[in-house]
N, C-alpha and C positions, 0 to 999 in steps of 0.2 A: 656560318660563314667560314672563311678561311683559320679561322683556332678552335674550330670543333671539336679536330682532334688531341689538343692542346686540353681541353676543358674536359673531354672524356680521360685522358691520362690521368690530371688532378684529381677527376672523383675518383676513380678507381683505388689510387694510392689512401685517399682521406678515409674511402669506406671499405677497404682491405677486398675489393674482388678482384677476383682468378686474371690472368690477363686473357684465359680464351672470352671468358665470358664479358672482358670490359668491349676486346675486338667485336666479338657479337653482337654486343647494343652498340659502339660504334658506329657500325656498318648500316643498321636500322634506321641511324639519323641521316645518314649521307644520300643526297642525289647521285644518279649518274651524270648529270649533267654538270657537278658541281663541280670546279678543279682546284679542291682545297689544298692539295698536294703542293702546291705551286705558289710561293711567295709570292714575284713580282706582280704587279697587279695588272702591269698589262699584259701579259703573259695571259692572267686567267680572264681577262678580258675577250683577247684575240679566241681563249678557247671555249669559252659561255658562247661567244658567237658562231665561229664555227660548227658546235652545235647547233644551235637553234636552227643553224643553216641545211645542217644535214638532213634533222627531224622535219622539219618545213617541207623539205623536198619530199621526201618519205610521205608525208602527209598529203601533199599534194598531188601527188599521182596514187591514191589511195593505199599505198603500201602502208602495214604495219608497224609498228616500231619497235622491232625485234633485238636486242644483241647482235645477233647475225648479220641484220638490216644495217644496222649504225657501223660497225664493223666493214663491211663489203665496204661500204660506202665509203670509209675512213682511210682503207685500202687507195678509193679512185680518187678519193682525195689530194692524198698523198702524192698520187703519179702525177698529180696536175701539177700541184706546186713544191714537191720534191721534198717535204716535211712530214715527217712522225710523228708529230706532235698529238694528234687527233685521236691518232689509231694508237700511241703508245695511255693518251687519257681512257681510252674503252676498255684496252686488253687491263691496264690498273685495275680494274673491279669486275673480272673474271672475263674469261675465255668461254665460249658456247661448245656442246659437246662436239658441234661439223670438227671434225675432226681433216679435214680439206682446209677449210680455212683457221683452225687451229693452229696448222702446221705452217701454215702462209703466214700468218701473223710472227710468229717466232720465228720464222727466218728474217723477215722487214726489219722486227725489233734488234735481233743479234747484229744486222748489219751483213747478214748472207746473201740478203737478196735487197739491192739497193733500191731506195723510194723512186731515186731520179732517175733508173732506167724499170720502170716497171713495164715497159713494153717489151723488155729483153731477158725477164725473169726464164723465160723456160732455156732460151738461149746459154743461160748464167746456170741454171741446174744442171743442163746435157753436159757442161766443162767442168762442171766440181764434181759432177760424177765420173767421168771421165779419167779426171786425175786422180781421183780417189782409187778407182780401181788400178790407175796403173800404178800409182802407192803401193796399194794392197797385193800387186803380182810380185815389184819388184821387194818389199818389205817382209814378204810372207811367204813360206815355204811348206807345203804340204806333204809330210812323209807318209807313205802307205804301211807304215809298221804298227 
């Protein structure tokens, strides 16, 4: 449940193991689906459901239930109803190596690329680079010496 990680802290301390190796069996008990992280209850409520919601679908049109798969999907989640919340519970218990949507994910999470206009994301990249470079002309000086 929700003091799992609470109960793995106390053995660890009682029977003097390392904290990599407490984090390691930790991680061994924990579901993905679990959203222990998260006090309130209906908080982990709205996101046990949410899941099952997502896996359901995933399952239902014969897809796998990939990282990747929960992920993407968390993403189009998001864009529907303009919340993080999903996608910030997957990316908590790692990131997949697509390094495409690794990088997607960490922009949503920072707040670079907003949930609620995920239809204007590439829109929203062309202008931060944009600026960036003209930062980078007007800030930075290149000598030929």
């Amino acid at each position: 449940g929700a003091n799992v990680v609470h109960l793995w802290a106390q053995l660890a301390i009682k029977y003097n193991v390392p904290p990599v190796e407490a984090v390691e069996l930790l991680s061994r008990t924990l579901y993905q689906s679990s959203p222990y992280e998260y006090s309130h209850k209906e908080l982990r409520t709205e996101l046990e459901e949410a899941m099952a919601e997502v896996r359901h679908d995933l399952l239902a049109k014969g897809l796998s239930v990939t990282r990747t798969e929960l992920l993407s999907r968390a993403v189009a989640r998001g864009a529907q109803d303009g919340s993080d919340r999903l996608l910030r519970l997957l990316a908590f218990r790692g990131l997949p190596e697509d390094q495409k949507l690794r990088a997607q994910v960490w922009k949503a999470l920072l707040g670079y690329l907003p949930m609620k206009r995920h239809d204007e994301w590439n829109a929203i990249q062309g202008e931060k680079r944009a600026l960036y470079a003209s930062y980078r002309s007007e800030l930075l000086t290149i000598s030929a010496t």
